[in-house]
C-alpha positions in Angstrom: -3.3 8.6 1.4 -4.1 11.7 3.8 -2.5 9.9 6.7 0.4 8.9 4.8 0.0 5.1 5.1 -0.3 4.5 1.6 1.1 6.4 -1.3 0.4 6.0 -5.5 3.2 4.0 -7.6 4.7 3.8 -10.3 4.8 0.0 -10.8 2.5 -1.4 -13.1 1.2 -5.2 -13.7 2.0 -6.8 -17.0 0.8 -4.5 -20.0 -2.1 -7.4 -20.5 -3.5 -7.2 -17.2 -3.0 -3.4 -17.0 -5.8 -0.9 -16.9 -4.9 2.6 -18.0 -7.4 3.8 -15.5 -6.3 2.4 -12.6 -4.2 4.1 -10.0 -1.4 1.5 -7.9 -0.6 1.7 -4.4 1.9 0.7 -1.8 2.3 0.9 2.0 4.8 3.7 2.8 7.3 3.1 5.9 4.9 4.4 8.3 2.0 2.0 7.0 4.4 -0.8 7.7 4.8 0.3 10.8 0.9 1.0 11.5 0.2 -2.5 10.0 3.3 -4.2 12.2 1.7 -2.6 15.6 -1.6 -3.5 14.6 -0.7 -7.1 14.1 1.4 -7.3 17.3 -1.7 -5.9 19.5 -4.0 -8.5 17.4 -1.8 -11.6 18.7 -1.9 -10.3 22.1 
């Protein structure tokens, strides 16, 4: 989260397979791109 790759959500699984205590995140825009360079110097 500090360097902005990920952030916390809103989203939430079905109610059933929910826990109240956890905390959902996501890849922002730059953590796409982090992941996309990564991958390209991996297949290198």
């Amino acid at each position: 989260m500090e360097a902005r790759l990920i952030e916390e959500t809103n989203e939430r699984p079905d109610p059933e397979l929910d826990d109240e205590r956890r905390r959902y995140c996501g890849l922002t825009a730059f953590g796409w791109q982090v992941l996309t360079a990564a991958a390209a110097r991996k297949e290198k």
